[in-house]
N, C-alpha and C positions, 0 to 999 in steps of 0.2 A: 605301617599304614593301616591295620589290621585293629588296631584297637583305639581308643578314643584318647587324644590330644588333651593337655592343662586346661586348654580354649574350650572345647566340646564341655567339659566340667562345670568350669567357671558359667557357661551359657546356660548350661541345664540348671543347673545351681542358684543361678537370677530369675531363671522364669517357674522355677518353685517358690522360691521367695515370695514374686510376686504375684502369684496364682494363690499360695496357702497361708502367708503369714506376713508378718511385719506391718508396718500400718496404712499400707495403702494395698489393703482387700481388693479384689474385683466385684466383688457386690458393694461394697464402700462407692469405688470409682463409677462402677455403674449406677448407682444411685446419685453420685454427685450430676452424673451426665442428663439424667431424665430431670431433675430438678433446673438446670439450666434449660433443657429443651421446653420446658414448661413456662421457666421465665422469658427465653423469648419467645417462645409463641403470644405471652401474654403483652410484652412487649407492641409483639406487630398487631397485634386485634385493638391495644390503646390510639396506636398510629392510625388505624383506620378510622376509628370511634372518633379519631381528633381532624381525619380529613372532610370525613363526611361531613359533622358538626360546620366545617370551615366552609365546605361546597355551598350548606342549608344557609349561614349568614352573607355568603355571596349573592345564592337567589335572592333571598329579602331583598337585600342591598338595591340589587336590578330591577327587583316590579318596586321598590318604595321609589327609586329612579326616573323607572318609566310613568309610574301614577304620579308623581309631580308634572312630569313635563307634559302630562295629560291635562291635568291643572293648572297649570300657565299658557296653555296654546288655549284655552276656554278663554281662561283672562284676557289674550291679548285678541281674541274675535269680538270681546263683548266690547 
């Protein structure tokens, strides 16, 4: 029990691999990570850009609405 196990080897042995060599670097991975966190951030700021846009032609929609029906209660007084 005194000394390190095939297991303990084989463990140490993958996370050098994966820390110094082969082809999936941690500055590779970490780079691939910040570039996704980029895309969606850009993602959710388009979704906003596209709710807002949608809220603005709802207003119109409401006062072009309301100034008709402004427009025809005139007409039906006169």
């Amino acid at each position: 029990m005194g000394g390190l196990s095939i297991w303990h080897w084989i463990i140490v042995g993958g996370v050098v691999f994966v820390l110094f060599g082969g082809k999936f670097k941690i500055s590779d991975v970490m780079g691939d990570v910040a570039k996704g966190i980029k895309a969606f951030k850009k993602g959710m700021s388009e979704d906003d850009d596209l709710a807002s846009s949608a809220k603005s032609l709802d207003l119109d929609r409401q006062d072009n609405r309301a100034i008709e029906a402004e427009k025809s209660a005139e007409n039906h007084n006169l």
